[in-house]
C-alpha positions as CSV (number, residue, x, y, z in Angstrom):
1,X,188.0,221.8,153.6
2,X,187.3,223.3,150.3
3,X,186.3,221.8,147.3
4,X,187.9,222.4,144.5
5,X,186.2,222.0,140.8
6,X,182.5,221.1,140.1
7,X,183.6,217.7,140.6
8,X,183.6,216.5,144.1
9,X,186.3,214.2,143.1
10,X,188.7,217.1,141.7
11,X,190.5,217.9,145.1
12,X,189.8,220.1,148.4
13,X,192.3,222.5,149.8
14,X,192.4,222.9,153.5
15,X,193.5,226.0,155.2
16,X,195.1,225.4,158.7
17,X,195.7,227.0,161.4
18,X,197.7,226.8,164.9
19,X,195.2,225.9,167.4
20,X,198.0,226.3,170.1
21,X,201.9,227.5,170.5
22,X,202.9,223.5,170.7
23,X,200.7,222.2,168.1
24,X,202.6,220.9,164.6
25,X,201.2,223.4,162.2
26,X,202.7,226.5,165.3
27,X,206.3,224.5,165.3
28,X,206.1,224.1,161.6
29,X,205.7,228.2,161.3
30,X,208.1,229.1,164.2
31,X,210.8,226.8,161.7
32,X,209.8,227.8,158.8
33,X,207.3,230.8,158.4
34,X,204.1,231.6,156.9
35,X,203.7,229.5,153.5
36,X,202.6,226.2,151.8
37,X,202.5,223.8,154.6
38,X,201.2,221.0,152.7
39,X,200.3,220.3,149.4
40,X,197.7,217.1,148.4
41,X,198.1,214.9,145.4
42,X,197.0,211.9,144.4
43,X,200.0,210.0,143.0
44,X,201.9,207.9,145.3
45,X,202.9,205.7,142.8
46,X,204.4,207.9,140.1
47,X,206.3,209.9,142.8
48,X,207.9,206.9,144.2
49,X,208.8,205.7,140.3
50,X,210.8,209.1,140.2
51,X,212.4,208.4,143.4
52,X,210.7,210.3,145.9
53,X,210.4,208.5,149.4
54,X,206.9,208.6,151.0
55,X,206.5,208.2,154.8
56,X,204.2,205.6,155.3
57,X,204.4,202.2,153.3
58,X,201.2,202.4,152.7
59,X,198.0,204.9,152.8
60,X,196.8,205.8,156.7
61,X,193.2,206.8,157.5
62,X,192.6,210.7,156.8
63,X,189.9,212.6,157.3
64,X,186.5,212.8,155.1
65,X,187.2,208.8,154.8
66,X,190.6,209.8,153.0
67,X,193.3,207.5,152.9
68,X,196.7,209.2,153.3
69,X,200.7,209.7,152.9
70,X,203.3,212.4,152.8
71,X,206.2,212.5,150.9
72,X,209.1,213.1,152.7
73,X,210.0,217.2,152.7
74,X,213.6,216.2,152.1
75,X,212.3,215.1,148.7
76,X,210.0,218.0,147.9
77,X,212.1,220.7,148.1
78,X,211.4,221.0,152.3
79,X,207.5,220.9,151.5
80,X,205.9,218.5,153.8
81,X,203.9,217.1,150.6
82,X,200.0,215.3,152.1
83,X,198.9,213.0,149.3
84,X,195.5,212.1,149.5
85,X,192.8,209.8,148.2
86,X,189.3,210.5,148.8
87,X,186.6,208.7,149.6
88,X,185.7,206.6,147.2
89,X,181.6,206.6,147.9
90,X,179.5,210.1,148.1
91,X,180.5,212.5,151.1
């Protein structure tokens, strides 16, 4: 994880990697290719106003105390799209 901005709160970006040939980031690059994987956002609510469908009803436990949900690829152009809300206390 990366942080992005001075401000903790401005976003991370995380750089994956297979860690073997069956995990979901390898299938996702044997279907796919190299590329955006994933890409975080913090606005569940104004994608699902435009229509958008998102996986889970609501946000899941993520890492760094992160609450998550993905919008469905089918939605976002076949990007499997991670939003994510940090922490809300000091990391």
């Amino acid at each position: 994880m990366l942080e992005v901005g001075a401000d903790p709160r401005s976003g991370q970006l995380q750089l994956l990697a297979p860690l073997t040939p069956e995990s979901p980031i390898a299938k996702f690059l044997d279907r796919r290719g190299p590329g955006i994987q994933q890409i975080a956002n913090t606005a569940a609510d104004v994608l699902r106003g435009h229509g958008l469908r998102l996986l889970f009803e609501s946000g899941r436990p993520g890492s760094v105390d992160s609450r998550i949900n993905f919008v469905h690829p089918k939605d976002a152009g076949g990007v499997l799209m991670e939003l994510v809300e940090p922490a809300s206390g000091p990391r």
